[in-house]
C-alpha positions as CSV (number, residue, x, y, z in Angstrom):
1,X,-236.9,-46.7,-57.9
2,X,-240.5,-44.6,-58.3
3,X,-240.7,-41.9,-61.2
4,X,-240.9,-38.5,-59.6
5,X,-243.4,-37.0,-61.7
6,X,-242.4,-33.6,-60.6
7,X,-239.2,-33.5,-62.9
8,X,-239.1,-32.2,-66.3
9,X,-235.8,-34.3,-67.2
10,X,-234.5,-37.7,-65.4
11,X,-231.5,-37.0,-62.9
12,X,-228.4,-36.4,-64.6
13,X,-226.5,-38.6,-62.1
14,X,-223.1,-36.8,-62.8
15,X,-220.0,-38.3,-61.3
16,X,-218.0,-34.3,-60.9
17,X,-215.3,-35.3,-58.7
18,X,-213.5,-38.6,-57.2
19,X,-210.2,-37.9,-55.4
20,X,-207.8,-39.2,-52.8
21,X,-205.8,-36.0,-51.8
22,X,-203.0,-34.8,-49.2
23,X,-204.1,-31.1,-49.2
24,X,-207.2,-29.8,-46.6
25,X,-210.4,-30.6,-48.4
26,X,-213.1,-27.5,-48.8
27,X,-216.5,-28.5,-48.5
28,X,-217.5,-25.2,-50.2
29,X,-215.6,-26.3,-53.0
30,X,-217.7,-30.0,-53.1
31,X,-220.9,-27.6,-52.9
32,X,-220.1,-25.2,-55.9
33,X,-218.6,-28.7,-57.7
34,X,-222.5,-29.9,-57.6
35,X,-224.7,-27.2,-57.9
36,X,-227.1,-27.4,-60.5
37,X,-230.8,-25.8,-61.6
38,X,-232.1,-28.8,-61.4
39,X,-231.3,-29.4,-57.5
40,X,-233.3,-28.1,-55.2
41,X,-231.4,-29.8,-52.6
42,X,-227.8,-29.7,-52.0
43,X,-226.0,-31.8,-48.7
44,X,-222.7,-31.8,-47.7
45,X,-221.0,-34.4,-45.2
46,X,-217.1,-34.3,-43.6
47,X,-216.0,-36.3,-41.6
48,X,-214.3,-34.5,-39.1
49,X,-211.0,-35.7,-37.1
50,X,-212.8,-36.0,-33.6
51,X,-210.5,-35.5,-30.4
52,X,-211.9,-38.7,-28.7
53,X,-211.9,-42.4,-29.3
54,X,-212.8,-45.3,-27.5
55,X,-212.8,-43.0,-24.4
56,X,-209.2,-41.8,-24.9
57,X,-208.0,-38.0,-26.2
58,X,-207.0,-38.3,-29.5
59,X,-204.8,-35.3,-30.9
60,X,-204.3,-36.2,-34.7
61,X,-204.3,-38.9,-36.7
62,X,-202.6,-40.2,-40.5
63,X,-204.4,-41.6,-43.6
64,X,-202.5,-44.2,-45.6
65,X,-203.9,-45.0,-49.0
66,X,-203.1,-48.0,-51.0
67,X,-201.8,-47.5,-54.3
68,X,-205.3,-47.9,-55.8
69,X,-207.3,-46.2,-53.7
70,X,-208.5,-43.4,-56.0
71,X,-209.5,-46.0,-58.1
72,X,-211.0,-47.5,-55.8
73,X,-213.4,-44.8,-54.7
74,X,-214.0,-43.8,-58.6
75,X,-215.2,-47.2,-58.6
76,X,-217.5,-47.1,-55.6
77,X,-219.0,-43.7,-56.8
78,X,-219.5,-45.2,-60.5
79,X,-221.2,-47.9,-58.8
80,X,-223.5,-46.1,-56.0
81,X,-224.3,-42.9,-58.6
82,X,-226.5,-45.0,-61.1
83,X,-228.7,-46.5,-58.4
84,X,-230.2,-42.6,-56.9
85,X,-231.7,-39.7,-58.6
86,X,-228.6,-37.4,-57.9
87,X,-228.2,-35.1,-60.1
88,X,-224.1,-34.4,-59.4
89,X,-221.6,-36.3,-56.4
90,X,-218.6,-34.6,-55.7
91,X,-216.0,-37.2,-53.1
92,X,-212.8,-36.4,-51.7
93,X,-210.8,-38.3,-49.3
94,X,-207.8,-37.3,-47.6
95,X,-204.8,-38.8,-46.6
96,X,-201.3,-37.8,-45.0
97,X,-201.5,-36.0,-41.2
98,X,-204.5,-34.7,-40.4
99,X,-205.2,-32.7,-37.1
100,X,-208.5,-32.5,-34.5
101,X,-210.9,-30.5,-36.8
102,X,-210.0,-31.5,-40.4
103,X,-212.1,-32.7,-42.7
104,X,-210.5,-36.6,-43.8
105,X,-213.8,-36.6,-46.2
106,X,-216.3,-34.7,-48.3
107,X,-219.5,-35.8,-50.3
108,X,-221.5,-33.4,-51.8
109,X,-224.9,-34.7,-53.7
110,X,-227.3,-32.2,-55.4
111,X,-230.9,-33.9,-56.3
112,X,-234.3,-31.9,-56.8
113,X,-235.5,-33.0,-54.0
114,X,-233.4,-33.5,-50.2
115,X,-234.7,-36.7,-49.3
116,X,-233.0,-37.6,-52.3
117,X,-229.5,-35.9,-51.9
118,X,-229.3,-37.2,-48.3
119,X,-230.4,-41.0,-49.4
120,X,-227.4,-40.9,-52.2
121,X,-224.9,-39.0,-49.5
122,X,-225.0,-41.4,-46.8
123,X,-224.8,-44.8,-49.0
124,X,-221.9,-42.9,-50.9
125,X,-219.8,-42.8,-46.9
126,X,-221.2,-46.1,-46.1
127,X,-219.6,-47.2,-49.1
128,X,-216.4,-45.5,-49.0
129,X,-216.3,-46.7,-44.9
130,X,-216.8,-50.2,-46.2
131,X,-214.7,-50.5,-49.3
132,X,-212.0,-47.8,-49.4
133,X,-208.5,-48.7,-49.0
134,X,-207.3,-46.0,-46.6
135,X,-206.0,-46.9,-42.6
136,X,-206.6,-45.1,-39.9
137,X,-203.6,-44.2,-37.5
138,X,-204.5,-42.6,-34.3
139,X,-202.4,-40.8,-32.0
140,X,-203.5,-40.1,-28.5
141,X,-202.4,-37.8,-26.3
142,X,-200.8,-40.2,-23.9
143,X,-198.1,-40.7,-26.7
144,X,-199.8,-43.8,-27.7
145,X,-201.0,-44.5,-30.9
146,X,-203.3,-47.3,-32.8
147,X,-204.0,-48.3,-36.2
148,X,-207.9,-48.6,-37.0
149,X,-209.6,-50.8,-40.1
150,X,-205.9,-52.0,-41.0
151,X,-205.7,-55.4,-42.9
């Protein structure tokens, strides 16, 4: 990692929130959780439910966690944080019922500078994609329905 010789202090790399959670997640909530002086960058990802899959309508889908999972993803985070100059991460995933449109997660990363934030955000969901103990069940609108990245 190069020193940014911009910065007055090293990234704080501040783990402000790791959750598995059954309510609606709020991305302006993920934002506020990370803002800091020392960002001048702030991004946000959710992953939205999409209405489509594999060419077919899908019109919700369910997140089953294991038992561990928010361990799991404090884990990941602990790990990822350490190796970018964030200066705060802020991750929720969801699980339970979730309809076309919700958010099933969040990742907010402040950093001074957005090349920065966005480098730390997207290993963070590559991360959580790979490792995270949460199924996918899809339900199409043909009364169908598929499980997706289940042991």
């Amino acid at each position: 990692m190069s020193v940014d010789s911009s910065r007055i202090h090293p990234p704080q790399r501040r783990v402000v929130l790791t959750a598995i959670s059954d309510c609606p997640l709020d991305v302006r909530a993920h934002e506020r959780a990370v803002a800091d002086v020392r960002s001048g960058a702030v991004v946000t990802f959710s992953g939205e439910v999409r209405d489509h899959d594999g060419g077919r309508a899908v019109v919700g889908i369910e997140y089953e966690g294991h038992p561990n999972a928010a361990a799991v993803l404090a884990e990941i985070v602990a790990e990822v944080v350490p190796q970018t100059d964030a200066e705060a991460v802020a991750v929720t995933h969801r699980i339970g019922e979730l309809a076309v449109g919700e958010s099933a997660i969040v990742v907010a990363v402040s950093a001074a500078h957005r090349h920065e934030a966005f480098a730390a955000c997207s290993r963070i969901v590559d991360e959580v994609k790979h490792r995270l103990p949460v199924w996918k069940r899809q339900r199409f609108a043909d009364g169908t329905e598929e499980w997706v990245a289940c042991p």
